[in-house]
C-alpha positions as CSV (number, residue, x, y, z in Angstrom):
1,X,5.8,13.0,19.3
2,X,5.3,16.4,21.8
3,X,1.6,17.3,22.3
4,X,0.9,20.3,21.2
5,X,0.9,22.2,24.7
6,X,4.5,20.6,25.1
7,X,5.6,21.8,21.5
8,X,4.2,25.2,22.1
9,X,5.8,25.8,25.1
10,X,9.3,24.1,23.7
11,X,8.8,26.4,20.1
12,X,6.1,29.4,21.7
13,X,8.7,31.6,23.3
14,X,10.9,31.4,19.7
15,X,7.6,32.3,17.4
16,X,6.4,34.9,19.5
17,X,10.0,36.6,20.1
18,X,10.3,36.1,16.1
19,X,6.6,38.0,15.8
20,X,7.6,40.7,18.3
21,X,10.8,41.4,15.5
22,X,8.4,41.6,12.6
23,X,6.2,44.1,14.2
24,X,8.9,45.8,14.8
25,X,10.3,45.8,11.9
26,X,6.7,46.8,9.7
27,X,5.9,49.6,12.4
28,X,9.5,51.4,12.1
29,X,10.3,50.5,8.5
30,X,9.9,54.1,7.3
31,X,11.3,56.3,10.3
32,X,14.9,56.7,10.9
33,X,15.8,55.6,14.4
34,X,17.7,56.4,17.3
35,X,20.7,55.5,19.5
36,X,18.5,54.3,22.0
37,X,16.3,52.2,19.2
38,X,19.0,50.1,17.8
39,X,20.2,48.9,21.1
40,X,16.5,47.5,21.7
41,X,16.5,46.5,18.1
42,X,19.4,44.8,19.3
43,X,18.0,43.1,22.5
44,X,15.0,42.2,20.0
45,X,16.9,40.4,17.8
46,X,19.4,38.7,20.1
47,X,17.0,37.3,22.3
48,X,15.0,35.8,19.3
49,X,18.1,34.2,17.5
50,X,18.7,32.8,20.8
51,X,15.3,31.2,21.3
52,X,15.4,29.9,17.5
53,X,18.8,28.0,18.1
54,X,16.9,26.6,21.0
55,X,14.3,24.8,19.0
56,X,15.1,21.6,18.1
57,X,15.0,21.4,14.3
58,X,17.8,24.2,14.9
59,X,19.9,22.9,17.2
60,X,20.4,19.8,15.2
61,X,20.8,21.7,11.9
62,X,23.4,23.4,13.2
63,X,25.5,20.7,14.8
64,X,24.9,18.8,11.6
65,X,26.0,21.7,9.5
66,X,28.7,22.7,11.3
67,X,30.1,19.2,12.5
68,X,30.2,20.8,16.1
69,X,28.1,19.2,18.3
70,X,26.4,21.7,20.8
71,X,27.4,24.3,19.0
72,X,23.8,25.9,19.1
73,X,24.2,26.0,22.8
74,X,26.8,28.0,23.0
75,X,26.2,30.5,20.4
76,X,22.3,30.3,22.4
77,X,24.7,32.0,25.1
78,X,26.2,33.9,23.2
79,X,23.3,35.9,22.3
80,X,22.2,36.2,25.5
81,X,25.4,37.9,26.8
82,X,25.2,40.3,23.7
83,X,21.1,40.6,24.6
84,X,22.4,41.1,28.2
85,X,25.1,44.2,27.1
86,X,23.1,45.7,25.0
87,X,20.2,45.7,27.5
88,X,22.6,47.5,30.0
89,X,23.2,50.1,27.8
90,X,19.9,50.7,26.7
91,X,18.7,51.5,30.7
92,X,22.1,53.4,31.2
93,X,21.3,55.8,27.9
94,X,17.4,56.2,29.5
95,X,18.7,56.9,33.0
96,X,22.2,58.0,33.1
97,X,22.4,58.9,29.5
98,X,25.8,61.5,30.2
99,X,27.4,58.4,31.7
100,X,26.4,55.4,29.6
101,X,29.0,54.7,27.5
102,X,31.7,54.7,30.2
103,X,29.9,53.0,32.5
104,X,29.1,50.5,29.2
105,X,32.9,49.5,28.3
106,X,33.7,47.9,31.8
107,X,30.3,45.3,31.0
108,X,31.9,45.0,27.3
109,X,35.3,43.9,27.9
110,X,33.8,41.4,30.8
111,X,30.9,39.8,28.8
112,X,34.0,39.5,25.7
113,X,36.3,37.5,28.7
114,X,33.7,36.1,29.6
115,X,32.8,34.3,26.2
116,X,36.1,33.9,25.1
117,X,36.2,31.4,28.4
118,X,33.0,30.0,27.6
119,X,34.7,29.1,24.3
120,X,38.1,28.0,26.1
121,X,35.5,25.6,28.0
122,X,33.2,24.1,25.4
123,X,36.4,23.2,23.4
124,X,37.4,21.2,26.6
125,X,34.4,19.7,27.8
126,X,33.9,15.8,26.3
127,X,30.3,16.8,25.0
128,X,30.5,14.9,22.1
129,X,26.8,14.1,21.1
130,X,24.2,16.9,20.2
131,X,21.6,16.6,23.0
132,X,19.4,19.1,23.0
133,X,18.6,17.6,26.8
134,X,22.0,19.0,28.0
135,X,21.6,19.3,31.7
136,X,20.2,15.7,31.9
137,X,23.0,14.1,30.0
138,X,26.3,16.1,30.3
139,X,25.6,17.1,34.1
140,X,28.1,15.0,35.5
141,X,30.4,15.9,32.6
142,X,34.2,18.2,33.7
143,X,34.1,21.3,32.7
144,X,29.9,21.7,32.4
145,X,29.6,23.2,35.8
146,X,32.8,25.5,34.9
147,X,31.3,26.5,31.9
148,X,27.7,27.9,33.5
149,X,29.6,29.5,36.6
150,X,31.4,31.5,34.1
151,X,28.9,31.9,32.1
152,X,26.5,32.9,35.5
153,X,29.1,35.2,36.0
154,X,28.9,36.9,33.0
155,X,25.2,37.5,33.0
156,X,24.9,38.3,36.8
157,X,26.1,41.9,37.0
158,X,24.6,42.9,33.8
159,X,21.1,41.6,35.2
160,X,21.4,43.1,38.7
161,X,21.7,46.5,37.2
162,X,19.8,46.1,34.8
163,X,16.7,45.6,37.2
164,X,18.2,48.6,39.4
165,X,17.9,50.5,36.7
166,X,14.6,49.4,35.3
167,X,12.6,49.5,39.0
168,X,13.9,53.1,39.3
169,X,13.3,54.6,36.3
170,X,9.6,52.7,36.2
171,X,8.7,54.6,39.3
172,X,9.8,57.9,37.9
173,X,8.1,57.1,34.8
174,X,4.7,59.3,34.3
175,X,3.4,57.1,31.6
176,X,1.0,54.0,32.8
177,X,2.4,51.7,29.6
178,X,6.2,52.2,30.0
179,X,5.8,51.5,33.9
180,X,4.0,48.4,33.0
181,X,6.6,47.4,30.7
182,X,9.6,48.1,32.7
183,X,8.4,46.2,35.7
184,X,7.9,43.6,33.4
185,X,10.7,43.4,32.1
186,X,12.6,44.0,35.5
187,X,10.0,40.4,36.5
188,X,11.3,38.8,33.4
189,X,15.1,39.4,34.1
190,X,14.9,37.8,37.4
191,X,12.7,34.8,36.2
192,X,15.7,34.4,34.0
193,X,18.4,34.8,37.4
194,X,16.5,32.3,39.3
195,X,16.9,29.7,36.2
196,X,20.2,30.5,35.5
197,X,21.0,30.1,39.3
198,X,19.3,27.0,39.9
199,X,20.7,25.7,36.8
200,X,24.2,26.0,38.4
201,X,22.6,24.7,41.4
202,X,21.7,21.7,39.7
203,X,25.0,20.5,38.2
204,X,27.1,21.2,41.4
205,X,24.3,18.5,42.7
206,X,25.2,16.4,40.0
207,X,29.3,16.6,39.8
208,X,29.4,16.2,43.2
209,X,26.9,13.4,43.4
210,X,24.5,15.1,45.5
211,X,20.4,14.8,45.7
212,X,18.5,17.5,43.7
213,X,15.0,17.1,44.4
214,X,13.4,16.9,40.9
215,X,10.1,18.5,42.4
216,X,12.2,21.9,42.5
217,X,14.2,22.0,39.4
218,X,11.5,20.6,36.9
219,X,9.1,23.2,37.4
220,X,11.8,25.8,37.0
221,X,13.4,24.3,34.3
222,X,10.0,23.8,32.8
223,X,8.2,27.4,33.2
224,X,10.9,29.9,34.4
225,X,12.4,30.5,30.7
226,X,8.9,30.5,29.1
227,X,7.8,32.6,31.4
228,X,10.9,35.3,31.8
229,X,10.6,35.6,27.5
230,X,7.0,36.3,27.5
231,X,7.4,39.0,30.3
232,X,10.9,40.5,28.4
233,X,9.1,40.0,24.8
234,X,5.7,42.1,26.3
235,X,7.7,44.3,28.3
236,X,9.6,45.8,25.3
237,X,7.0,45.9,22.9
238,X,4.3,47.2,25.4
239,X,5.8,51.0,25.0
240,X,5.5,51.4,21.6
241,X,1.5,49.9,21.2
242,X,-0.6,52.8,20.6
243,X,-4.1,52.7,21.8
244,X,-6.0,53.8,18.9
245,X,-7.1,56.8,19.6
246,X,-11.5,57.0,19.9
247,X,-10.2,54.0,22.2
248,X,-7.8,56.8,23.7
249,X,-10.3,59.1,23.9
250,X,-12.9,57.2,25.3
251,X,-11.1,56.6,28.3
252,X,-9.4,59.9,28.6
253,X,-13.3,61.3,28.5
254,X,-14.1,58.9,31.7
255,X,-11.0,60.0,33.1
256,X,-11.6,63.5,33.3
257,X,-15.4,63.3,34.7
258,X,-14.4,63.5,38.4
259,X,-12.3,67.0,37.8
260,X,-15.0,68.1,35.3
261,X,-18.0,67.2,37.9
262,X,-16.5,69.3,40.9
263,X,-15.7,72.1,38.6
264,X,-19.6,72.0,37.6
265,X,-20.9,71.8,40.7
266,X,-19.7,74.9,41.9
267,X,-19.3,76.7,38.3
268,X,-22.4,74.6,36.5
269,X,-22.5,77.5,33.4
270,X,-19.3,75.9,31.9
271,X,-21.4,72.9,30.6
272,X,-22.7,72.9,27.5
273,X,-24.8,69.9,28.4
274,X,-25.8,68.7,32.1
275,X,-24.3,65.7,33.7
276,X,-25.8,62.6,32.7
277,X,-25.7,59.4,34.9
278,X,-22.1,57.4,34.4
279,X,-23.7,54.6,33.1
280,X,-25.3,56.6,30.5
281,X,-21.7,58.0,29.8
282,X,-19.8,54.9,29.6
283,X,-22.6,53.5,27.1
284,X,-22.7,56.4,24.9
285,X,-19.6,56.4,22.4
286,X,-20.9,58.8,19.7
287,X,-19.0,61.8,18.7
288,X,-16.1,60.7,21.2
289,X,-13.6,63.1,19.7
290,X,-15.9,66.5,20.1
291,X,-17.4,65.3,23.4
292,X,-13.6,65.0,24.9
293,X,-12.3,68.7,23.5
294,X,-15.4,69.8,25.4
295,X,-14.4,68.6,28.1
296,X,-10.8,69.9,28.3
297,X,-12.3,73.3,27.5
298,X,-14.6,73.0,30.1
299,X,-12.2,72.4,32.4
300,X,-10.1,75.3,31.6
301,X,-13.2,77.7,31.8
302,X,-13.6,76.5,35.2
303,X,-10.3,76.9,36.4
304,X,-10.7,80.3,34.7
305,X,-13.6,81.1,36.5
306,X,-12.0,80.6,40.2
307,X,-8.8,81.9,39.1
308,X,-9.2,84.9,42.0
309,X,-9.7,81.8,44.3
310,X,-6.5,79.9,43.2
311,X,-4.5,80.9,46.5
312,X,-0.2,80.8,46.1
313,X,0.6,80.0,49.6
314,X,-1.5,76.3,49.0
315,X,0.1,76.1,46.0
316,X,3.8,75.9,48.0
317,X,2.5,73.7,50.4
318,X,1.2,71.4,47.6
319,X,4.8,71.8,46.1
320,X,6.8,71.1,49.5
321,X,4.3,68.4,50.4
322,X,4.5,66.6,47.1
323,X,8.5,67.0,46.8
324,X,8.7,65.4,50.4
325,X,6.2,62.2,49.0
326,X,9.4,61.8,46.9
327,X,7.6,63.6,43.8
328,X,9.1,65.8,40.6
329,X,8.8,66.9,37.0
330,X,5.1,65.9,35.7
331,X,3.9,64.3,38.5
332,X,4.7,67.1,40.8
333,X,3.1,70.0,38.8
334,X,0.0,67.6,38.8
335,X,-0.1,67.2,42.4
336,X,0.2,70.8,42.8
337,X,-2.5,71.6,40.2
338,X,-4.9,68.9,41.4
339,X,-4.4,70.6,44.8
340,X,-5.0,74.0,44.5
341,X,-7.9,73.2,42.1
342,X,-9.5,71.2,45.1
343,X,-8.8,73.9,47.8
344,X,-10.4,76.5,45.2
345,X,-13.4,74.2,44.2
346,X,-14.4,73.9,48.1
347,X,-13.9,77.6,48.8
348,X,-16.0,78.6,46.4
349,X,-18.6,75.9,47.5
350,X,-18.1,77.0,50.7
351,X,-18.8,80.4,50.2
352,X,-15.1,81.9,51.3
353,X,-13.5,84.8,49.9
354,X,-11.0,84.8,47.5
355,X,-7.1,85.1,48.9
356,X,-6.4,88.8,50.3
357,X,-3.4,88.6,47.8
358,X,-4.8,88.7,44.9
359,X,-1.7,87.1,43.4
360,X,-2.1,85.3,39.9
361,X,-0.8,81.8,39.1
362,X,1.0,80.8,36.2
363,X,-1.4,78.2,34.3
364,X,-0.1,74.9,33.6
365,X,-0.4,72.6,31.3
366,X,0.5,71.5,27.2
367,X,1.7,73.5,24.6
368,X,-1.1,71.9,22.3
369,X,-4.1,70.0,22.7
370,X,-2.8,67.0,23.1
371,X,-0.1,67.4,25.3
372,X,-2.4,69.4,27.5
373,X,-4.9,66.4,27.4
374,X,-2.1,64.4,29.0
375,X,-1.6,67.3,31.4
376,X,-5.7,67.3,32.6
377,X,-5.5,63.5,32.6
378,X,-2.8,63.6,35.2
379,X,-4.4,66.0,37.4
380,X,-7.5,63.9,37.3
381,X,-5.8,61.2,38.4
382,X,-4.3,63.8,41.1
383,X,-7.4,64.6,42.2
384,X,-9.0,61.7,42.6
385,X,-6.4,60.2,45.0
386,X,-6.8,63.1,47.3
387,X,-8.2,62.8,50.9
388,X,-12.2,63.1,50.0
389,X,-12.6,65.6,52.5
390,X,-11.0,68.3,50.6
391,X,-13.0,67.7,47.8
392,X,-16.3,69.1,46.7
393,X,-19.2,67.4,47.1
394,X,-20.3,66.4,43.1
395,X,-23.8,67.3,41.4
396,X,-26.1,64.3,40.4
397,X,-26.9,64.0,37.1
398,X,-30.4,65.4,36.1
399,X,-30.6,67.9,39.7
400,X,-29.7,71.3,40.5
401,X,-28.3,70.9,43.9
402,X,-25.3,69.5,45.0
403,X,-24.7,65.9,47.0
C-alpha cells in the first residue's frame, strides 16, 4: 500500500486540478462568459480529465470497462493535445487577437493528424496488459517509442509558442497577479517539455538497448509532472483571485506613503493628520477604507498645488526616456507622471521658480476612484524606483523639518 506522501503526489495533481474546476465553476456560475473564458474553461477541464484518467482506480476502470487495455493512456493524451490547442488559442486571442483564429487552424489540423497517428499506433503496438507503469514495462515494446515521438511532435510547437507568447505578454502586463501567473504558467509548460523529452529519451535508451542512468530519469519522472500541474493549475487560477478588498486597501495605503510623504514635505497643509512613524502605520488597520481616499485626495491636492511647477519639456524627456527603456501604455504614463512629480517636488524644495512657460499639463489618471487608485499605485511604484537623488528628502513623523 502507497504511503500517503506517495498517494498524494500519484492522486494530488488530479484533486487539486479537479478543485481548481469547482472554483471555477461556483465563482462564474452566474456571469455569462467570454470567448477568451471558455477556451481556459477548456484548458481547465482538459487538463483535469487528463490527471483523473491518470489515477489508478481510473485507469483500470476504464480498461476494464472498455475491454481496451491502455486505453486511459491514450485518451490521457488526448486531453493534453486538446489542453495544448486550446491553450494556443487562448495566448493568440490575448496577444494577437486579430490573428488568432488563422494562426489557430494550422495547430488544429496538426494536433487532429497527430492523434489520429497516435491512434493508428496504439492499435499496433502489442500492449496488451493495463499497466499503469507503462514506461517500465512496454519500453522495449515496437511502436512505444513511435507513438511518443509523434505524440512529442504534436505537443512541441504548441508549447514553444505558447511560452513565446506567455513571457511576452507577462512583461507587458501592468498587473503584479497576471505576470505572476503567466510566468508560471510559461515555468509549468516547460516542466512539462523537459518530461515529455526525456520521456522519449528514455525509450530510445530502451529499444535500442542503451544505459539510461536511473538517477536522471526518476527524479524527473517523479517530480517534473507534479510540479508542471501545480505551476499550470496556480498559474490560471492566480488571475481571477481577488484580494479582498480592506486587504486591498491596506496595502494600496502602504503603497502610496512614499508619493504621499514627498508631496508633504514640501506642501505639508494637504494633510489632514501628520505623518506618523511606519511602524505605527502598518499596525494601525482601523478605518482602512477612509484613511486610503484620504490619501488619493491628498495626493491630488499636492499635485494641484505644484501644478505651476509641473514643467512640459521634463515631461518629454520622461516620455522619450521611458519609451527607449522599452516602456508603453500604463506603465509609460506612470513613469512619466512619477517623473515630473519628482522634478516638481525637488524644485519646490529647492526653492526654484516655476517653468518660464507657464504651460499646463493634462492630469492623468482614472475615470473613477478606483481606477485612479490603480493609476497613483503605479506611479508610486514609479517613484520609488527612481534614482534617490532626484527625489525629495521626506519629513519624519512627529517634526516640522525635513530629513
Amino acid at each position: 500500500m502507497a504511503s500517503p506522501t506517495e498517494w498524494l503526489r500519484l492522486n494530488g495533481p488530479a484533486l487539486l486540478a479537479c478543485l481548481a474546476v469547482v472554483v471555477r465553476i461556483a465563482r462564474s456560475r452566474h456571469r455569462r462568459r467570454s470567448g477568451s473564458e471558455v477556451t481556459i474553461w477548456l484548458v481547465s477541464v482538459c487538463i483535469a480529465f487528463s490527471l483523473v484518467l491518470q489515477t489508478s482506480v481510473v485507469y483500470f476502470a476504464v480498461g476494464r470497462f472498455t475491454g481496451i487495455p491502455n486505453l486511459a493512456r491514450l485518451a490521457n493524451h488526448g486531453c493534453i493535445l486538446v489542453a495544448a490547442v486550446a491553450g494556443q488559442d487562448f495566448l493568440l486571442q490575448i496577444n494577437r487577437p486579430e490573428q488568432a483564429r488563422r494562426r489557430l487552424v494550422p495547430y488544429t489540423i496538426w494536433a487532429a493528424t497527430v492523434f489520429a497517428a497516435m491512434c493508428l499506433l496504439f492499435v499496433l503496438s502489442r500492449t496488451g496488459v493495463d499497466e499503469i507503469h507503462f514506461a517500465a514495462r512496454y519500453g522495449r515494446t515496437p511502436g512505444v517509442l513511435e507513438y511518443w515521438l509523434v505524440y512529442l511532435a504534436g505537443l512541441l510547437p504548441a508549447m514553444v509558442d505558447s511560452v513565446r507568447l506567455t513571457v511576452g505578454y507577462a512583461a507587458k502586463s501592468t498587473e503584479t497577479v497576471i505576470r505572476l501567473g503567466l510566468r508560471l504558467i510559461a515555468t509549468g509548460i516547460v516542466c512539462s517539455m523537459l518530461y515529455h523529452v526525456q520521456k522519449a529519451v528514455f525509450f530510445a535508451a530502451q529499444r535500442l538497448d542503451l544505459h539510461y542512468p536511473r538517477s536522471i530519469g526518476g527524479p524527473m519522472d517523479r517530480y517534473l509532472p507534479p510540479l508542471s500541474v501545480l505551476l499550470l493549475i496556480v498559474g490560471i487560477v492566480l488571475p481571477t483571485w481577488r484580494t479582498p478588498v480592506v486587504v486591498s486597501n491596506y496595502l494600496t495605503h502602504l503603497r502610496l506613503r512614499p508619493l504621499w510623504l514627498a508631496f508633504y514635505a514640501v506642501v505639508p497643509r494637504i494633510a489632514f493628520d501628520p505623518p506618523r512613524s511606519r511602524l505605527r502605520e502598518v499596525v494601525d488597520v482601523r478605518d482602512i477604507g477612509l484613511k486610503l481616499y484620504r490619501r488619493v485626495v491628498e495626493i491630488r491636492d499636492g499635485r494641484l498645488a505644484l501644478r505651476a511647477h509641473l514643467d512640459p519639456e521634463i515631461a518629454a524627456a520622461a516620455g522619450e526616456s521611458g519609451r527607449a527603456a522599452g516602456l508603453a501604455g500604463p506603465k509609460l504614463d506612470a513613469h512619466v507622471e512619477a517623473v515630473t512629480l519628482a522634478a516638481a517636488i525637488r524644485a519646490v524644495a529647492d526653492g526654484a521658480e516655476p517653468p518660464g512657460d507657464g504651460a499646463a499639463l493634462a492630469v492623468p489618471g482614472g475615470r473613477d476612484l478606483d481606477s485612479d487608485i490603480a493609476f497613483l499605485k503605479a506611479v508610486a511604484a514609479a517613484y520609488r524606483r527612481l534614482d534617490p537623488r532626484l527625489r525629495v528628502p521626506q519629513r519624519t513623523a512627529g517634526s516640522g523639518h525635513v530629513e
